[in-house]
N, C-alpha and C positions, 0 to 999 in steps of 0.2 A: 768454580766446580763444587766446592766446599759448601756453600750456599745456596745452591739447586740441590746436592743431595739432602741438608739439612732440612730444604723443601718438601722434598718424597716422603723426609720420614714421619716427619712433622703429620702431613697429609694419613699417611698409612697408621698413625695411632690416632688420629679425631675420629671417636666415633658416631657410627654410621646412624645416622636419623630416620627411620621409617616416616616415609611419606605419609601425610595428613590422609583418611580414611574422609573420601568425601561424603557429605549428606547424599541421600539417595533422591534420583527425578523421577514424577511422577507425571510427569508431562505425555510422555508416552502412553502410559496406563489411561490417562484420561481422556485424551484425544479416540485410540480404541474402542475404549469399554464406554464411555461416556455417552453415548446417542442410544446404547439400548436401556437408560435409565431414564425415568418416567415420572411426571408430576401428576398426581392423583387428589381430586378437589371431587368432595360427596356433598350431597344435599341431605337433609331428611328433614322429611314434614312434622312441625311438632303440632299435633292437636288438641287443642284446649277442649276442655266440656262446659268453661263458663266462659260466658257471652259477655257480664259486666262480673268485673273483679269484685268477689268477696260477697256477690249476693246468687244466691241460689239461682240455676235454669228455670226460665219462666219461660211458658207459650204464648207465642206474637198476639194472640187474640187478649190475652190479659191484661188489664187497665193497666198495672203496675209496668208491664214491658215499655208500655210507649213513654208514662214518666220515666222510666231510668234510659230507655234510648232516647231520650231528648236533653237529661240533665249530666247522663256519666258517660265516661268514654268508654266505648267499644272495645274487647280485645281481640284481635280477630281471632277465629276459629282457625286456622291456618295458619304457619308463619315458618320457612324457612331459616335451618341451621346449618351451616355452612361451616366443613375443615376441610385442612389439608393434610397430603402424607404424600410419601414415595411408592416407588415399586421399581421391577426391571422385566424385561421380556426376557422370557426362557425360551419362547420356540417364533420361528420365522410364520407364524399365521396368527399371530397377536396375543398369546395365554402371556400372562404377566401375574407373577409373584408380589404380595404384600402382607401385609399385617391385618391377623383377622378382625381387630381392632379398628383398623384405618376403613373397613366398607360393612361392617358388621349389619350397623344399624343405619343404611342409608337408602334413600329410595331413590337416588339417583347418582351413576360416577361418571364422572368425566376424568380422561386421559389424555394430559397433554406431549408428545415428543419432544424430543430438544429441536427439529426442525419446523417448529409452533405449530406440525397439524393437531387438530382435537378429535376425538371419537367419545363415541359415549359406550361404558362401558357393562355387561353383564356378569351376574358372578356365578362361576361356574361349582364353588364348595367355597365352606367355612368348619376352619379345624377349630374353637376357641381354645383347646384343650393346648396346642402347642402355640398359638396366636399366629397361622399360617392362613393363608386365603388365596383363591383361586381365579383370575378374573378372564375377560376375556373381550378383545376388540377384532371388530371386522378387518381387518389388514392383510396384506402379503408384503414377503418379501424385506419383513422389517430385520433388526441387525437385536443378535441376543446376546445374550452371556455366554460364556464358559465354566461350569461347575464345578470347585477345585476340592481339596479332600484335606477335609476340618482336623483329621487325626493326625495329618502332615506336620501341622500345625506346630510352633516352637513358642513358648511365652518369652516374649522379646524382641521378636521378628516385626517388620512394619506389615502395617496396614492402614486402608483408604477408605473412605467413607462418602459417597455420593448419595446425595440426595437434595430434600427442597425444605429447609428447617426455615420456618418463619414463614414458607412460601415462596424463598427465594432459591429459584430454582438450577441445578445442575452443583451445586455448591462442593465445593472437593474440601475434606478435612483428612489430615493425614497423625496415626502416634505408631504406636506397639499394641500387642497383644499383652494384654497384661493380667491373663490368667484364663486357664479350661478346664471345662467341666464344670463349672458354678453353678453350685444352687441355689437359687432363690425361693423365698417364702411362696407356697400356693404355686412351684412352681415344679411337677411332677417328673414329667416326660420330658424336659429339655435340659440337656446339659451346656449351658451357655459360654460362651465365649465371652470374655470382661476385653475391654482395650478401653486404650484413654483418646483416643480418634473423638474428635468434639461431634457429640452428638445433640441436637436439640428437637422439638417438637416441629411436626414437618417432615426427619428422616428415618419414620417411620416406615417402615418397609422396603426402604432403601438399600441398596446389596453392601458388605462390606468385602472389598478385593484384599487377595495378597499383592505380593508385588509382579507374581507372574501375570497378575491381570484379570486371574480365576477368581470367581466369587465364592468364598468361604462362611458367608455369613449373612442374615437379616439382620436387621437393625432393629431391634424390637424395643428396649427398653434400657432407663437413664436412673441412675440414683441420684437425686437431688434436692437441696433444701431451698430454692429460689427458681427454681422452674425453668430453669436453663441447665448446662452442659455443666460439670463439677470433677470430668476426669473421669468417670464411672458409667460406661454404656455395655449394655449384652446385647447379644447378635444370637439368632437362633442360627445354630450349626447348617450349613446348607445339605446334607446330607440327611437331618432328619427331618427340613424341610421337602425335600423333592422326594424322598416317601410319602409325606404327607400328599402332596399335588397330585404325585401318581394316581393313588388309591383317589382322590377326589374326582381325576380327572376320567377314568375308568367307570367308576361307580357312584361318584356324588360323595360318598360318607367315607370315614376312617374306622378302620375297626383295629380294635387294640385286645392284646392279652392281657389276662388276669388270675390268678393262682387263689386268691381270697385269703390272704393274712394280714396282719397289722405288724408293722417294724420300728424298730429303733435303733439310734447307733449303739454300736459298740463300744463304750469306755473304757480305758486302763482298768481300770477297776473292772468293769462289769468283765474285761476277757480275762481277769486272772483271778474273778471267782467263778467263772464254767471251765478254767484248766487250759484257756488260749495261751500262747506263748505272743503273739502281740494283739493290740486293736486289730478289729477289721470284720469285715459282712455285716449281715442283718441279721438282729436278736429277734426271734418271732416270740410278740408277745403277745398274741391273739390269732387263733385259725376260724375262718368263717365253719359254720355247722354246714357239712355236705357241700361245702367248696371244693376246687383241683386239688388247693392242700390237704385238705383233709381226708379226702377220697386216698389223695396217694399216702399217708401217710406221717403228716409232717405235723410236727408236734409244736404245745409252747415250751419255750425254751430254747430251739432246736434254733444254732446260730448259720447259718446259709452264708456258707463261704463262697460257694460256687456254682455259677446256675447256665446250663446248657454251653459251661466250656469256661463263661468267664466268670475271671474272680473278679471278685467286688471289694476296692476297697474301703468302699464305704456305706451305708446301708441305702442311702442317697442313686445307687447307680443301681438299684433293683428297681426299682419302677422302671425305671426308664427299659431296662435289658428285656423285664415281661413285657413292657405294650408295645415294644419291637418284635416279640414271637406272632406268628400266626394261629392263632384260635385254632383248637384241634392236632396240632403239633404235639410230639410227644418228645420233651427233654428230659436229661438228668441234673440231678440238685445235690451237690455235694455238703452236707450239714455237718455240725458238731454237736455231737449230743451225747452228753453222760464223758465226756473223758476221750471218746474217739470219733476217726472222721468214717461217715458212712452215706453211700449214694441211694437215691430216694428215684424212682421212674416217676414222671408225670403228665398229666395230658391239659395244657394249658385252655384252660376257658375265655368267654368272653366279656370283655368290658359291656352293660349294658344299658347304661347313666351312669351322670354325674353323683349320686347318690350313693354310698355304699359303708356295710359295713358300720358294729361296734353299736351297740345298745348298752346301758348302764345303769349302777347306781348307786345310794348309800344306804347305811343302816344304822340302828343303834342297839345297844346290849349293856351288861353289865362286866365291869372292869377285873383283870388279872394284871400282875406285874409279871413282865418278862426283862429281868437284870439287865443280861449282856447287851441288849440292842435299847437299853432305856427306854422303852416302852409300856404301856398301858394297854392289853387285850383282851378281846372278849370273843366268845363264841358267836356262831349267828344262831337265831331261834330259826325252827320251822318255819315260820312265818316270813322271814327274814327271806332267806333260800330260795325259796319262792317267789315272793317280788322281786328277788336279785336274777334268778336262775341260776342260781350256779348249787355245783354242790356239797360244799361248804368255803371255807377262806374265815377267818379272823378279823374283824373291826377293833380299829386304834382308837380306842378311847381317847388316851394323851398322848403326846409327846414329851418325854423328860431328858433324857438323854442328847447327849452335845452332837453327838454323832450321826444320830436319827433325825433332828433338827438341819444339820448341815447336808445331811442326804435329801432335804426338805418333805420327809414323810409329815402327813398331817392328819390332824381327826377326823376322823371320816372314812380315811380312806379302808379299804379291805386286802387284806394281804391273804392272795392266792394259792402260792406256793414260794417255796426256797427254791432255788437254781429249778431241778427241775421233778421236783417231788412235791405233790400238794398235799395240803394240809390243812384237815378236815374238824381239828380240834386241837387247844394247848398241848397237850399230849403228843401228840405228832408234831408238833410246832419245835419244842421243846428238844423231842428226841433228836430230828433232823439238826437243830444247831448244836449238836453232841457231837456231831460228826466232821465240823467247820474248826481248822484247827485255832488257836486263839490270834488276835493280831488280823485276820485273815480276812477278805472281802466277802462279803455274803449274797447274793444277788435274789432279792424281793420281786418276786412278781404283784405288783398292786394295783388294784383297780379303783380307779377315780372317775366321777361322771360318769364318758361314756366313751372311757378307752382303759386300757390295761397297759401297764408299762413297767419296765423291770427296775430297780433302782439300786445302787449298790452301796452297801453301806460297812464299815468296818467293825468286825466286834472288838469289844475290849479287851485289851493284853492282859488283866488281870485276872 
């Protein structure tokens, strides 16, 4: 008896071990979703203009053609270029999603299923802007995706990756999410989605799933220094994909909003010399002339916390917030300007190329010492002014100062305005840093080449 309860108590103080947290199966996810993903292999003709390498086009009647066509070898005038990439079908009559990359420049697609029919395929839009694309096969009745909601999204959660990397097709790679809203360089309008799901060349256009099965993502692009997988792949959001299609599918073209300013982020520094209490929005440090900004209002300087509702934490999610408005649309822009927040009405315009925006230039004068920012400045001449355009700003002879140096101001450049007071001569230059208490961050509007950008630099405590 003694020895059985001995047993119970024993038992009732070992404690209790939570059961092992199995790997998650993805067998299910790809048996389902699996047959509406698509291997996509493009031709295009590459055409030569010379007939013998390295000697100029000649006509067939001329003596010299028949010596070099009898002693060199030919290139042909034609010669087929061959890739591969993925896609998926969105709808049950053949439109299928890819990368505007993967059929860009191709003059011929073929689309293969995972049940080995082929079709040859036409393109129905190309966005390059977000690298989305629109295609389309004669079919019924084929099996599509589920379109799931990117914002749902958690960094850490799994996700699946199908596609045909190498060419080898239906391939399932499974990691996490491992980061949203990623900017990437030259990369405007899309806030990408990072995961370490092995991506390689091939799964290009490829959908990436949750585990519900929904497609939350394109597979668009890999960081790597050996031209394979390295952990580091972005997927365009499926949600600013399938605006993109819409609008293709409707109309052929995408049309995007545009306000007409030039931004930069927000630094500690630069928000605690305009009076921010933390980082955050976009520093306008250029308004296009007779732009939506400038029509409504908006100034340089003016930090744009919040635009038709949302805040931005970062100056990074303004582009993308305008070429999501509808041209003609009329929002509110919540700025910070001089000390306080104040709302600005505007009528958002339209993107109209790739082109835009921001002329420049530099100048030269003769030298003044400005102490506290260890600097070297000069007036601009008439002259000056005028091939600049502007209506006046200050040329940095030197750089002396440690401070100014570490702010990486340089010769050349032209300093605009302080925060947001310009300054048209030393004397104004001068007064305005009378007013900056010592210690304190100063925020330089300066214009280099052929952009204007604010920079923040500390004056000295003494």
């Amino acid at each position: 008896m003694l020895k059985k309860l001995f047993v119970i108590i024993l038992i009732y103080f070992i404690p209790q071990v939570a059961p092992a947290k199995e790997l998650p199966d993805f067998t299910e996810l790809v048996e389902k979703q699996g047959p509406a993903v698509v291997n996509i292999s493009t031709t295009q003709i590459i055409r030569n203009t010379q007939v013998f390498p390295g000697i100029p086009n000649l006509p067939k009647g001329d003596p010299f053609f028949e010596f070099f066509n009898r002693f060199t070898p030919q290139v042909p005038r034609e010669r087929g270029n061959q890739s591969l990439g993925s896609g998926f079908i969105i709808s049950e009559d053949g439109y299928i999603m890819t990368n505007a990359h993967v059929v860009g420049s191709a003059d011929g697609i073929t689309v293969r299923l995972t049940d080995k029919r082929e079709f040859k395929a036409k393109v129905i839009g190309i966005d390059k802007r977000t690298d989305v694309a629109l295609i389309k096969i004669e079919a019924s009745g084929l099996p599509k995706i589920v379109p799931g909601d990117p914002n749902a999204l958690k960094v850490g959660e799994w996700v699946v990756a199908i596609g045909s990397p190498f060419g080898f097709d239906s391939s399932v790679t499974a990691g996490i999410v491992s980061a949203k809203g990623r900017s990437l360089p030259q990369e405007n309008y899309v806030p990408f989605i990072q995961t370490d799901a092995a991506i390689n060349p091939g799964n290009s256009g490829g959908p990436l799933f949750n585990m519900k099965g929904e497609v939350i993502g394109i597979n668009s692009q890999i960081y790597t220094r050996n031209g394979g997988s390295m952990g580091l792949g972005f997927a365009i959001p499926i949600d600013v994909a399938m605006d993109v299609t819409n609008q293709l599918r409707t109309s052929g073209k995408v049309t995007r909003g545009r306000i007409g300013v030039t931004i930069q982020e927000v630094t500690r520094d630069l928000a605690e010399s305009f009076g921010l209490s933390k980082a955050g929005g976009a520093l306008v440090s250029s308004v296009e002339k007779g732009g939506p900004a400038d029509k409504a209002g908006i100034k340089v300087s003016d930090v744009i916390l919040k635009f038709d509702g949302k805040a931005l934490a970062a100056s990074s999610d303004l582009p993308r917030i305008v070429a999501a408005e509808h041209p003609g649309s009329k929002v509110t822009v919540q700025v910070w300007r001089k000390g306080e927040s104040k709302e600005i009405h505007l009528t958002i315009g339209e993107i109209p190329n790739d082109n835009q925006l921001a002329q420049g230039g530099s100048g030269a004068g003769e030298g003044e010492n400005v102490a506290r920012l260890g600097l070297v400045l000069s007036e601009l001449s008439a002259e000056q002014k005028n091939e600049l355009q502007v209506k006046g700003g200050l040329l940095v002879e030197e750089v002396k100062g440690t401070s100014a140096a570490r702010a990486e101001l340089r010769s050349g450049d032209i300093i605009l305005a302080i925060g947001n007071v310009e300054v048209n001569s030393l004397e104004q230059f001068n007064e305005a840093l009378k007013q900056i208490p010592k210690g304190r961050n100063v925020a330089l509007l300066v214009r280099r080449d052929d952009g204007a950008y604010y920079i923040a630099l500390k004056l000295d405590e003494k």
